[in-house]
C-alpha positions as CSV (number, residue, x, y, z in Angstrom):
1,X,-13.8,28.9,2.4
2,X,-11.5,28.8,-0.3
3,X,-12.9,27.6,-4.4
4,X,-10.9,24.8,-6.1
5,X,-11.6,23.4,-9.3
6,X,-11.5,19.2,-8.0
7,X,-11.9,18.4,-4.3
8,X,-10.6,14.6,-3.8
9,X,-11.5,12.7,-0.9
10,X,-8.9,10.0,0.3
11,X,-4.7,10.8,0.2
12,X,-4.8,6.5,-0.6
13,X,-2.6,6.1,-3.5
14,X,-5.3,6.6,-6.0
15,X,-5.9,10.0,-4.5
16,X,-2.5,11.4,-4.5
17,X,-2.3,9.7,-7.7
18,X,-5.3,12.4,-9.1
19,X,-4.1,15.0,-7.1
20,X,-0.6,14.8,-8.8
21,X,-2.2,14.5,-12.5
22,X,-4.7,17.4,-12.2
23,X,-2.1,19.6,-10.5
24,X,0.5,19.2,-13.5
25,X,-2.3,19.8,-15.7
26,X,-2.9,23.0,-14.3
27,X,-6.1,22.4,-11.7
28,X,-6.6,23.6,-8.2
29,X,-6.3,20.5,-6.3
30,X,-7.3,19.9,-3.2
31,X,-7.1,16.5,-1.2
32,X,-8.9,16.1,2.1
33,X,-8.2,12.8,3.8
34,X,-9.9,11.9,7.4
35,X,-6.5,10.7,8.7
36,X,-3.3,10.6,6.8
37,X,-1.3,9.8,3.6
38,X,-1.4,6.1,3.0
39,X,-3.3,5.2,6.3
40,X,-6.0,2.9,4.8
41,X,-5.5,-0.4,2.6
42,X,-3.1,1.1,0.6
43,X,-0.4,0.6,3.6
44,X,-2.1,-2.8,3.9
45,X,-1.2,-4.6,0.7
46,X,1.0,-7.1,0.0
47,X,3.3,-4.3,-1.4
48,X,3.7,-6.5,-5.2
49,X,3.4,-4.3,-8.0
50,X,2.4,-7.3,-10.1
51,X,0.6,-7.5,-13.4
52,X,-2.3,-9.4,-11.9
53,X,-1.3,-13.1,-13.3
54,X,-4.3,-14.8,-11.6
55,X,-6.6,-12.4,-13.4
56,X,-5.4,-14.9,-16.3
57,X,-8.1,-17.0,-15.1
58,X,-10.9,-14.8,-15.4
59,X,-10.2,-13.8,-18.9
60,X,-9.0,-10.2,-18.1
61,X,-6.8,-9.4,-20.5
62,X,-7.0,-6.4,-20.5
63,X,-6.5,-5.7,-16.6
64,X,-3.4,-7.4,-17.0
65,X,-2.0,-5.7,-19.6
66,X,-3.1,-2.4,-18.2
67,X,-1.0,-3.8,-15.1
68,X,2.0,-4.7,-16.8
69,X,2.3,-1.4,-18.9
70,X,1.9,0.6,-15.6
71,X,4.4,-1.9,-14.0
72,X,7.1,-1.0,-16.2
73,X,6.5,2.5,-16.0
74,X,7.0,2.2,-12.2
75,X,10.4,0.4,-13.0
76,X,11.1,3.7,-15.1
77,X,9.6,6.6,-13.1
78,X,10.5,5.0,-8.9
79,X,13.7,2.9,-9.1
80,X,14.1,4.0,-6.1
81,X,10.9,2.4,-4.9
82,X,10.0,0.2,-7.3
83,X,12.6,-3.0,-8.1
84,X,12.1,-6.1,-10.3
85,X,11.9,-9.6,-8.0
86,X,11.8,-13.1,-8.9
87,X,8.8,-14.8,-8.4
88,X,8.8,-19.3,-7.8
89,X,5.4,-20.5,-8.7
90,X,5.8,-24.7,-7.6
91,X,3.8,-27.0,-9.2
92,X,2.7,-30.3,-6.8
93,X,0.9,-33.2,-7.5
94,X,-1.9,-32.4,-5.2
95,X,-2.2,-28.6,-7.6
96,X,-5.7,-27.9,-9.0
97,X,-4.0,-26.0,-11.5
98,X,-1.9,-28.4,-13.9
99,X,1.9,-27.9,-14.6
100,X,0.8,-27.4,-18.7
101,X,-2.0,-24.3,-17.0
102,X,0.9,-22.6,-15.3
103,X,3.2,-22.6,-18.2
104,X,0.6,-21.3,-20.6
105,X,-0.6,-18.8,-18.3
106,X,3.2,-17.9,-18.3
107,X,3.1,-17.4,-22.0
108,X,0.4,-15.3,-21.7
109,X,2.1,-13.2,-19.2
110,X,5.0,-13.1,-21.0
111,X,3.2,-11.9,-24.8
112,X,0.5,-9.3,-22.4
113,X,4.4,-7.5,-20.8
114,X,5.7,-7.3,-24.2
115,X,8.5,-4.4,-23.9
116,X,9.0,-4.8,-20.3
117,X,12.1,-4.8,-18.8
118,X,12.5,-7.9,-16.8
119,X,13.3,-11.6,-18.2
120,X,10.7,-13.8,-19.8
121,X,9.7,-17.2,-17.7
122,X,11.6,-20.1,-17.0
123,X,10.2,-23.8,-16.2
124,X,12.1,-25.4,-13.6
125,X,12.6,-29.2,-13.1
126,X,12.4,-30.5,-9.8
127,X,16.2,-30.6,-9.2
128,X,16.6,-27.0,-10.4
129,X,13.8,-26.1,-7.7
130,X,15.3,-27.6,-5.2
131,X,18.8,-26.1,-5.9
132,X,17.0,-22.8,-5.5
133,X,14.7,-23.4,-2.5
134,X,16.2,-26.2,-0.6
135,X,13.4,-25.4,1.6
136,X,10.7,-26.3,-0.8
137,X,8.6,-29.6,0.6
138,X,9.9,-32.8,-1.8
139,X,6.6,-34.5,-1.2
140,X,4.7,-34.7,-4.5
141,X,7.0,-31.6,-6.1
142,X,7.1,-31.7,-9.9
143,X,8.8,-28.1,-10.5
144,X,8.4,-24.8,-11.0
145,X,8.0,-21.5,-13.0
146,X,10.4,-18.5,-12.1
147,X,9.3,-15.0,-13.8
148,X,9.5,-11.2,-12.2
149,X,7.3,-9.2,-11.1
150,X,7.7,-5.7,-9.1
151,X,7.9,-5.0,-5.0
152,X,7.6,-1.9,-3.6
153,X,8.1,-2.8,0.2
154,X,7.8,0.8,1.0
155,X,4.3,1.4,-0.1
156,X,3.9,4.1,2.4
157,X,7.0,6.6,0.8
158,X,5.2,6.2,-2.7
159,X,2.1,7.7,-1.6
160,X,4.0,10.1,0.7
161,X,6.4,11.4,-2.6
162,X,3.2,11.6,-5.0
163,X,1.6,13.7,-1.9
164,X,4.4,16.1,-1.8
165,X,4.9,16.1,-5.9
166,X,1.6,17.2,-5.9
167,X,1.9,19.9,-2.9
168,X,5.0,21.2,-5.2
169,X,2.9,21.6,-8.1
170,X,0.5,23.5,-6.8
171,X,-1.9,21.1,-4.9
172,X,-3.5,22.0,-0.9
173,X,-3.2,19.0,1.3
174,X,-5.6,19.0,4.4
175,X,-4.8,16.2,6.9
176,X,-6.7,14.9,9.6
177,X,-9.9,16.5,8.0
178,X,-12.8,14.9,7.7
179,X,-15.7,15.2,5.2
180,X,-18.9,15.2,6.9
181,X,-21.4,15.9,4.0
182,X,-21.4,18.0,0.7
183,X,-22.4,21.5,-0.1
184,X,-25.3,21.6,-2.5
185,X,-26.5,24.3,-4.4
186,X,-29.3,24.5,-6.9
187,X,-29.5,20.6,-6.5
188,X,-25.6,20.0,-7.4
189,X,-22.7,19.0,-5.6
190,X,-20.4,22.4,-5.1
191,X,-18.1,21.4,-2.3
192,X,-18.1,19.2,0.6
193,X,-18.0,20.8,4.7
194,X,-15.2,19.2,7.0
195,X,-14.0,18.8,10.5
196,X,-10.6,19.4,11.6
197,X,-10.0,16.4,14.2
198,X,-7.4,18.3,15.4
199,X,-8.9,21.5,16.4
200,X,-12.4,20.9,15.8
201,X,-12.6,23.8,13.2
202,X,-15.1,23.2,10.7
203,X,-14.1,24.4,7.1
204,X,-16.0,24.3,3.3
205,X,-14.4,23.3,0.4
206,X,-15.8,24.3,-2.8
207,X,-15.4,22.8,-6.3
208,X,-17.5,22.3,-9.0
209,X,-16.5,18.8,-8.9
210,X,-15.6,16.6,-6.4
211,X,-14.1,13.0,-6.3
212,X,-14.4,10.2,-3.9
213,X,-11.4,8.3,-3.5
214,X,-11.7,7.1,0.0
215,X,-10.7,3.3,-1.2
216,X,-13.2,0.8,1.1
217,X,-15.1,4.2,3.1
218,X,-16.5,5.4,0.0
219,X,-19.8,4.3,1.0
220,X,-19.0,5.6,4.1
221,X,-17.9,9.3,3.5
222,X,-21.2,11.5,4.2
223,X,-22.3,11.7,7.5
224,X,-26.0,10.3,7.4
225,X,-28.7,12.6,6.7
226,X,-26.3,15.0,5.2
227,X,-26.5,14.1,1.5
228,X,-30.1,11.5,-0.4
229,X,-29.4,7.9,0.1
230,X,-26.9,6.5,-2.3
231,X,-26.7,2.7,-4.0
232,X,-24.0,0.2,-2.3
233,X,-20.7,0.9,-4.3
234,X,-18.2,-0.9,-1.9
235,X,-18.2,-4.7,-1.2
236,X,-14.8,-4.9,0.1
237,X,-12.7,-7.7,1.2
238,X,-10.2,-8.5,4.1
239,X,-7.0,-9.4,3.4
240,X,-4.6,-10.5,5.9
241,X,-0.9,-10.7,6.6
242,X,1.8,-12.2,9.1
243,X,5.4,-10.7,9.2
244,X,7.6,-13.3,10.9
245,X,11.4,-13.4,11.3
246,X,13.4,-15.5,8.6
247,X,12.8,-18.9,9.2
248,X,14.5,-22.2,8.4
249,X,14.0,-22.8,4.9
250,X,12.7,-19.5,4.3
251,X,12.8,-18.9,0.7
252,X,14.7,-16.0,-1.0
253,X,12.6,-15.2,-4.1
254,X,8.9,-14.2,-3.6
255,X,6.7,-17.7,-3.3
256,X,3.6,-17.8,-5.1
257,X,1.8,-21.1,-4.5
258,X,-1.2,-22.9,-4.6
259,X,-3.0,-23.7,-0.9
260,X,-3.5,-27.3,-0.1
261,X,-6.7,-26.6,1.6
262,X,-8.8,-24.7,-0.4
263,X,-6.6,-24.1,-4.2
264,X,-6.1,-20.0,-3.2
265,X,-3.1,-18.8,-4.2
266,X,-0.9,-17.7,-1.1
267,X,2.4,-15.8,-1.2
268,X,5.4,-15.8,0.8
269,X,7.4,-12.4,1.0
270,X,11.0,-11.2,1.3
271,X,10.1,-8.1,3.2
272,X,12.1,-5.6,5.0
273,X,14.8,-8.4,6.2
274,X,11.7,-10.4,7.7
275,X,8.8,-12.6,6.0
276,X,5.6,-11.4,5.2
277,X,2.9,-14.4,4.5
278,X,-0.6,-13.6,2.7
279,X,-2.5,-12.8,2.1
280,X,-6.4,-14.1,3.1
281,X,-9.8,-12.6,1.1
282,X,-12.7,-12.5,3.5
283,X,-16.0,-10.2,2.9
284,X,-15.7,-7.3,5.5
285,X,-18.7,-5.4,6.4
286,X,-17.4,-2.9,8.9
287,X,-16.0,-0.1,9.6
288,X,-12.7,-0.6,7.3
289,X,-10.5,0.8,10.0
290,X,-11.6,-2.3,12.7
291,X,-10.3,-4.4,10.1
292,X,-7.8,-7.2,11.7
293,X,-7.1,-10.1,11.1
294,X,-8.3,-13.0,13.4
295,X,-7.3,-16.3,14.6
296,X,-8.7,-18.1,11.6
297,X,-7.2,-16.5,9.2
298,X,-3.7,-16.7,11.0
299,X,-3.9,-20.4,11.6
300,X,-4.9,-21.0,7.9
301,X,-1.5,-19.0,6.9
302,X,0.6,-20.6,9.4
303,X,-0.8,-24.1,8.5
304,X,-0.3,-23.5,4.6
305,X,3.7,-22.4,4.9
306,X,4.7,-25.6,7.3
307,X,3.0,-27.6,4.5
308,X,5.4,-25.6,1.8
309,X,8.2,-25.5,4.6
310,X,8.2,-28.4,6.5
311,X,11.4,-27.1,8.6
312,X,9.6,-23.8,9.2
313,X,8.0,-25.2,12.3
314,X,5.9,-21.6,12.5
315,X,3.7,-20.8,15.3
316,X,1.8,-17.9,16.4
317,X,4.8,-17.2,18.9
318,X,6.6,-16.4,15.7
319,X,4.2,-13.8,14.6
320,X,5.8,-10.1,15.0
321,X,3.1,-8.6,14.0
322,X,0.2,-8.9,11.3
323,X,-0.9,-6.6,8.5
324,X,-4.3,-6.4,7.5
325,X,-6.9,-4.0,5.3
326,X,-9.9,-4.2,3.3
327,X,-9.7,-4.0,-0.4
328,X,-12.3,-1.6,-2.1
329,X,-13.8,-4.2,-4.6
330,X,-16.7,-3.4,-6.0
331,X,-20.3,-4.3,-4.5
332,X,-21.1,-7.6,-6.1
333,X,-23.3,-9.6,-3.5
334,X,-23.0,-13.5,-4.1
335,X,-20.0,-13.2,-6.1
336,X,-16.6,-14.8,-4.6
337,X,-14.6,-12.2,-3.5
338,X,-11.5,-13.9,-5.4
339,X,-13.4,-13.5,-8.8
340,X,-14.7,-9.7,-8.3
341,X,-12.7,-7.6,-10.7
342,X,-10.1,-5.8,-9.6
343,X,-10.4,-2.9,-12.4
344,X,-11.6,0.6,-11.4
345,X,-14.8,2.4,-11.7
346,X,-15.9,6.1,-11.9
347,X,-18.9,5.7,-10.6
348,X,-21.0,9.3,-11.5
349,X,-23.7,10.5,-8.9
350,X,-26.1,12.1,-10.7
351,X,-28.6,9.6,-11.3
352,X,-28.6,9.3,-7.7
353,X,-29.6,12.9,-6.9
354,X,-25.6,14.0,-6.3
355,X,-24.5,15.6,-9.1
356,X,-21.0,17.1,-9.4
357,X,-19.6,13.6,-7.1
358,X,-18.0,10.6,-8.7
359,X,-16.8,8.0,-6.4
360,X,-14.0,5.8,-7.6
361,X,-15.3,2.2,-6.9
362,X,-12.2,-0.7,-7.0
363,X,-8.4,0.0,-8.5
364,X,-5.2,-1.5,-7.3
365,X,-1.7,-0.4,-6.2
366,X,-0.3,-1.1,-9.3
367,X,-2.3,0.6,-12.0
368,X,-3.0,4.3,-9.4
369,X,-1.1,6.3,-12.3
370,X,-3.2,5.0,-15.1
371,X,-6.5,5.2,-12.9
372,X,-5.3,8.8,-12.2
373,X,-5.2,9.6,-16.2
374,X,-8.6,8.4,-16.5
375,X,-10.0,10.3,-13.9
376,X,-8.4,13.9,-14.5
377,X,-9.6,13.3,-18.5
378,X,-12.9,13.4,-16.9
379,X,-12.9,16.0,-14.5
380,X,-11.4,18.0,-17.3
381,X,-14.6,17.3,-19.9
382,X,-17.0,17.9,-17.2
383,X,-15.1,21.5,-16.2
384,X,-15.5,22.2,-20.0
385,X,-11.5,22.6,-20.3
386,X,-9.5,21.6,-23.4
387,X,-7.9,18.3,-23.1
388,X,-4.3,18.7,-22.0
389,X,-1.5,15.9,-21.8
390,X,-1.4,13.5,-19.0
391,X,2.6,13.3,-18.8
392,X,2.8,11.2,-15.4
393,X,3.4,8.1,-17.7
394,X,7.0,9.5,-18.3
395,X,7.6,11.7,-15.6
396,X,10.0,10.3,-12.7
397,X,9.3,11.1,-9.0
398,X,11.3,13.5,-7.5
399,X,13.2,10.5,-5.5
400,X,14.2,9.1,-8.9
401,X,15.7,12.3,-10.4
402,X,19.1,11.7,-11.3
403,X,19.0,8.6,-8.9
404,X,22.6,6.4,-8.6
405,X,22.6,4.8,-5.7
406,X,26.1,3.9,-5.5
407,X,27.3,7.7,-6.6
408,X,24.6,9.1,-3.3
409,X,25.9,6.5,-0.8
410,X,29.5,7.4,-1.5
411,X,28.4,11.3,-1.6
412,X,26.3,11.3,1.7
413,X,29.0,9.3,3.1
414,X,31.5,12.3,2.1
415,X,29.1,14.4,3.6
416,X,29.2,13.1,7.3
417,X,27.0,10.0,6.9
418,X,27.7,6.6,8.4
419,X,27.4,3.8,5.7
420,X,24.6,2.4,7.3
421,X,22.9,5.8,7.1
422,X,23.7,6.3,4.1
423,X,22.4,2.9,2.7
424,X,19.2,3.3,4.6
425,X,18.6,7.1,3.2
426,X,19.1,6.3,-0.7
427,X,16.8,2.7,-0.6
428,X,14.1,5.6,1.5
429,X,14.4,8.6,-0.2
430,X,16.3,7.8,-3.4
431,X,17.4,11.1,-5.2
432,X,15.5,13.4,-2.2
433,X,18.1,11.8,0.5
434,X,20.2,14.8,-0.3
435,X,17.5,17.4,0.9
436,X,16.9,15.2,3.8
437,X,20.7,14.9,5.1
438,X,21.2,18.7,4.2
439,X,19.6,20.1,7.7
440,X,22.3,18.3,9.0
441,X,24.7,20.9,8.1
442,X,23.0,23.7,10.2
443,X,22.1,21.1,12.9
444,X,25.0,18.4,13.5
445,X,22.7,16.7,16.0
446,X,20.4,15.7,13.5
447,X,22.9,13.5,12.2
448,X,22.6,11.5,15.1
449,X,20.6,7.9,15.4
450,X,17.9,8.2,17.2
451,X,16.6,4.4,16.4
452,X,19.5,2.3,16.3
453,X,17.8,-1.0,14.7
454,X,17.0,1.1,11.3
455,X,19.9,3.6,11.8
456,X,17.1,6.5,11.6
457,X,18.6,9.9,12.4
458,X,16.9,12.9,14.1
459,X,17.2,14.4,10.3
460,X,14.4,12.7,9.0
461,X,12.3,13.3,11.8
462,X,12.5,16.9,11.1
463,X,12.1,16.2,7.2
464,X,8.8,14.4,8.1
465,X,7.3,17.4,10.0
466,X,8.6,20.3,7.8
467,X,8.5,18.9,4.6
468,X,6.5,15.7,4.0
469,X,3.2,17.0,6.0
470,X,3.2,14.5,8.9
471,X,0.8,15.9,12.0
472,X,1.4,13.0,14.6
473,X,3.8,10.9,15.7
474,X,1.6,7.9,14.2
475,X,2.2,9.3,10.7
476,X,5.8,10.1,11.7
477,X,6.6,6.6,12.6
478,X,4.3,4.7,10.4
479,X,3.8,6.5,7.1
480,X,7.4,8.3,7.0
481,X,9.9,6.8,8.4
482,X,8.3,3.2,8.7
483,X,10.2,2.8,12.2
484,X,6.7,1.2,13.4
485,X,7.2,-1.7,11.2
486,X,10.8,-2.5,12.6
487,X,10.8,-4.7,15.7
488,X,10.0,-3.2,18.9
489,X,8.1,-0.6,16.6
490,X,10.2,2.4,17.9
491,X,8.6,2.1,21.3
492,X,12.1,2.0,23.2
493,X,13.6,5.0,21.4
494,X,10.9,7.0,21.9
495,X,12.9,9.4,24.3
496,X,15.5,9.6,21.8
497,X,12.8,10.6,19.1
498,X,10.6,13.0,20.9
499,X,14.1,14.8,21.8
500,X,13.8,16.0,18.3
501,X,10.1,16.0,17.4
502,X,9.2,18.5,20.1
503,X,11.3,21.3,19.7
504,X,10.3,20.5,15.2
505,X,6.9,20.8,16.1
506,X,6.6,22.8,19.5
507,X,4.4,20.0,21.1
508,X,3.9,20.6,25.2
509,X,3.7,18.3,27.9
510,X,0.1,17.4,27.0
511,X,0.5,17.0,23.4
512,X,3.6,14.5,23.9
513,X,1.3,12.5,26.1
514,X,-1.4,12.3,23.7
515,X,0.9,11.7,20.6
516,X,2.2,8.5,22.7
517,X,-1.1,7.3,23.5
518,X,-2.4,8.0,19.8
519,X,0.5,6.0,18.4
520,X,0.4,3.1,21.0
521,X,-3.4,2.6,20.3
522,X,-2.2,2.6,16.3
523,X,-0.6,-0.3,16.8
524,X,-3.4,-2.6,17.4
525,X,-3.4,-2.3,13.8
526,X,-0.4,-4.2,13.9
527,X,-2.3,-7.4,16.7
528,X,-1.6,-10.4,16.8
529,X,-4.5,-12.5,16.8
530,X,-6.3,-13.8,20.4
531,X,-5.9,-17.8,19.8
532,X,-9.5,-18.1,21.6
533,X,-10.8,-15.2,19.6
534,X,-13.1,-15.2,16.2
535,X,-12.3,-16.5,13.3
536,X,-13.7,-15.3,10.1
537,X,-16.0,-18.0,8.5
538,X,-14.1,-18.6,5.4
539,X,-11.2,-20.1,7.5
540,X,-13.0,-22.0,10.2
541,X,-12.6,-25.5,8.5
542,X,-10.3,-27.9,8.0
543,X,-6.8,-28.3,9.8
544,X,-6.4,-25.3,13.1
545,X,-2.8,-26.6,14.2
546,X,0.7,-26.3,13.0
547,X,1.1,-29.3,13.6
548,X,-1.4,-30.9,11.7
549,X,-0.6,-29.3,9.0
550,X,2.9,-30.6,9.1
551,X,2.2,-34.0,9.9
C-alpha cells in the first residue's frame, strides 16, 4: 500500500495529460490504467488536432477557441509531433451548407485563432480546385476553402512522451492494473484496490482524491457491488475509420467534405504514406473495447469517397485495415450524437455518496493540456494547497527540446545511422532519438533493422521495454513503435523482433507464446468488416455498393 496525494484512472491522453501537470506541480501522482498508454479512443481518433470548425454550428465559441489556443501551443511545445496541414473544404451544388456558410464560418475561424501560426483562409474557384485536386469529382463543383489545421499521425508517441515526462518528474505508472472498486473510509473515497492482470497481485492505492479519466469506461470502472450506484455519465459514440493504400486521385491535403447522403461531414486523410477515411458517429452501448466498426458503416465511407473520387474505384478489397473507438461524450439520451458537446466535465461524486472521486465526462485530443490545467487547479483546492503555476502551456516535450531535424538526421547519420533510420527516428522521437540510438554504441546489433518496411531497429525495441514502460509485445508494437499499423502489421518479422525482446525482457518459451497470441488477438481491433455481418442502424439506408455510389 503506498499513499499518493491524486490517483488517476486511465493513461488516455487526458490522464497522462493530469499526471504530467500535478507532478510538475509538486503532487504524488499515480496513474493506474487497466491496459496500456494510449490503448483506448485516444489511439482511435482521427489523429487532427483541429480547432473544432464544425462546433461553429452549434454556437461554441468558446470550445473553439479553447481548441485553437491549445492548438498552437501544440505547434510550439511537439513540433516533432504536432505539424500544420492544409485542409480543402469543396463546396458542391448538391451542399446543405451554402458556399457564403463556409466562408463565414472561415472568418470566424480565422478571428477565434487570432495569433496562430498558420495562414488565414483562402476561397478557391473551381479551376484553382481542380489544379490542386485533379481528383476532385467536376459534377456540380463550385470551389473551395483551403485553411490549416494540426495532424498528429502519431497519436500514440504523444501520450507515450507525456507518460514518461510525467514518470521523470516524479509520477508512478502502474500498467496492466485494473481498478476494481474504491477504498472508503468514514464514508469518503481514500483510494481505490486493483488487480495486476499480469500476476494477479492485488494492490491499494490511497489518495485523498482520486480522478477518473478512463475516457468511454468511466461508467464502467467499479466492479458492481463494490462502490453505491452512480448516475449515467458516459453516452459515447462510435467512430470509425478505413486506412486504404493511395488511390487514383487520392488527394494530398486533408479533405474535409460534406456527405451526399446524409450532410455529415467526412474526412479524407494523408496518413502514414496511406489514406485514412472517417470517420462515422454511431451511439455505442457496450463494452468500449468490442468496439468495431461494421459493414455499414464501411460501405457508407467507401460509397461517399467514389462519389468525391470518381477514379478511386474503392472496395472493401482495398481496406488494410480499419480504425475504430468510442468517443466519451457525455450522457445526453435523445440528443444527436453529432450535436453533443465536445467540452469536458469534472463531474464531482459526492452528491452521489462517493466523495473524494471526480470523473472526467467528455474532452478531446486537442484541448488534453488545457483539460489537465483545469483539473490539477481543482485537485489542488480540494487538498487545501496554495495555488501553484500550471507551466505545461509553455513547456516543450522532451522530444521537442532543442529539436532540428535536419541538424539530428545529419548527426545520427554521423553516428552509424542509415538515412532511412535516421529519418524515421527524428519524425518518432524528435529531440529523444539521440537517447534512443545511443544503446547502439554498447550494442552494435541494435543498430540493425529488424522490420524492414519502417526501417525499425532492434534499438527501439529495447528503448520501449527499458525506458518508455511497454509490458507486451502489443504495446511494443502498437503504442511504441506503431509497427502494427504498417502493412503486414509486423507479423513476418516477428523472429527478427523477438531476437531482441527476449533477452530485453527475459521472457521464456511460454511467455513468447502468449505475447504472440496476445498481440495476434489485438489485432481484431484492426478487422475488416464481414460484408454479411451487422451494420450499425445509422448506416443501413440508402446506397450499400461502390458502385452505386459512383454511377
Amino acid at each position: 500500500m503506498t499513499t499518493y496525494d491524486l490517483i488517476v484512472v486511465g493513461a488516455g491522453i487526458n490522464g497522462v495529460g493530469i499526471a504530467l501537470d500535478a507532478s510538475l506541480r509538486g503532487l504524488k501522482v499515480a496513474i493506474v490504467e487497466q491496459d496500456d498508454i494510449c490503448s483506448g479512443v485516444s489511439a482511435w481518433s482521427g489523429r487532427l488536432i483541429h480547432g473544432g470548425l464544425r462546433y461553429l454550428e452549434h454556437y461554441d465559441f468558446g470550445l473553439v477557441r479553447e481548441s485553437l489556443v491549445e492548438r498552437e501551443r501544440l505547434f510550439r511545445n511537439a513540433p516533432h509531433l504536432v505539424v500544420p496541414v492544409p485542409l480543402l473544404m469543396p463546396s458542391f451544388a448538391h451542399n446543405r451548407r451554402s458556399r457564403w456558410l463556409v466562408e463565414l464560418g472561415m472568418v470566424l475561424y480565422d478571428v477565434l485563432s487570432f495569433g496562430k501560426t498558420p495562414p488565414t483562409h483562402r476561397m478557391l474557384g473551381r479551376e484553382r480546385v481542380l489544379g490542386r485536386f485533379p481528383g476532385i469529382s467536376r459534377q456540380g463543383l463550385k470551389g473551395a476553402a483551403l485553411f490549416f489545421d494540426g495532424q498528429v499521425a502519431l497519436a500514440e508517441r504523444l501520450c507515450v512522451e507525456l507518460a514518461v515526462d510525467a514518470v521523470a518528474n516524479g509520477a508512478d505508472l502502474f500498467l496492466h492494473t485494473r481498478v476494481t472498486g474504491p477504498v472508503l473510509e468514514g464514508g469518503h473515497v481514500v483510494g481505490v484496490t486493483a488487480l495486476d492482470t499480469r500476476t494477479g497481485e492485488e494492490t491499494q492505492f490511497r489518495a485523498p482524491v482520486v480522478y477518473n479519466v478512463a475516457g468511454p469506461w468511466i461508467d464502467r470502472v467499479f466492479l458492481p457491488g463494490t462502490a453505491p450506484e452512480q448516475p449515467r455519465l458516459n453516452g459515447g459514440a462510435k467512430g470509425s475509420h478505413l486506412v486504404v493504400e493511395r488511390f487514383p486521385g487520392a488527394p494530398t491535403d486533408v479533405v474535409y467534405y460534406e456527405s451526399r447522403r446524409d450532410g455529415r461531414l467526412v474526412l479524407v486523410i494523408p496518413w502514414m504514406g496511406r489514406i485514412m477515411i472517417g470517420t462515422t458517429d454511431v451511439r455505442f452501448e457496450d463494452d468500449p473495447d468490442l468496439a468495431r466498426c461494421d459493414i455499414g458503416e464501411a460501405e457508407y465511407l467507401l460509397d461517399e469517397v467514389n462519389a468525391l473520387i470518381p477514379e478511386a474505384g474503392l472496395t472493401m478489397e482495398d481496406v488494410l485495415y480499419t480504425l475504430s473507438g468510442v468517443r466519451p461524450l457525455p450522457y445526453e439520451p435523445g440528443v444527436p450524437e453529432s450535436s453533443i458537446t465536445r467540452t469536458h466535465v469534472l463531474h464531482d461524486h459526492a452528491a452521489s455518496g462517493l466523495p473524494g472521486l471526480v470523473t472526467v465526462v467528455g474532452g478531446k485530443l486537442t484541448t488534453f493540456r488545457q483539460l489537465a490545467q483545469d483539473a490539477v487547479d481543482d485537485v489542488l483546492r480540494r487538498l487545501g494547497r496554495p495555488a501553484t503555476r500550471c507551466t505545461t502551456g509553455t513547456r516543450p516535450l522532451p522530444g521537442a527540446v532543442e529539436f532540428a531535424p535536419e541538424d539530428l538526421r545529419v548527426e545520427l547519420i554521423a553516428h552509424g545511422a542509415t538515412p532511412d533510420v535516421a529519418a524515421r527516428l527524428v519524425t518518432v522521437y524528435g529531440a529523444r532519438s539521440r537517447d534512443v540510438w545511443a544503446v547502439t554504441e554498447s550494442d552494435p546489433r541494435l543498430a540493425e533493422i529488424v522490420h524492414a518496411g519502417s526501417s525499425m531497429t532492434g534499438a527501439e525495441l529495447v528503448n520501449a521495454v527499458i525506458v518508455e514502460h511497454a509490458v507486451t509485445l502489443t504495446d511494443v508494437l502498437a503504442r511504441r513503435t506503431l509497427t502494427a499499423f504498417e502493412p503486414g502489421h509486423g507479423l513476418e518479422s516477428l523472429d527478427a523482433i523477438l531476437a531482441v525482446l527476449v533477452p530485453a525482457t527475459g521472457w521464456d518459451d511460454s511467455r513468447v507464446a502468449d505475447e504472440v497470441a496476445g498481440y495476434r488477438q489485438w489485432l481484431s481491433h484492426l478487422a475488416i468488416p464481414d460484408p454479411n455481418g451487422p451494420r450499425s442502424a445509422s448506416f443501413g439506408a440508402g446506397p450499400t455498393s461502390t458502385q452505386g455510389a459512383r454511377s
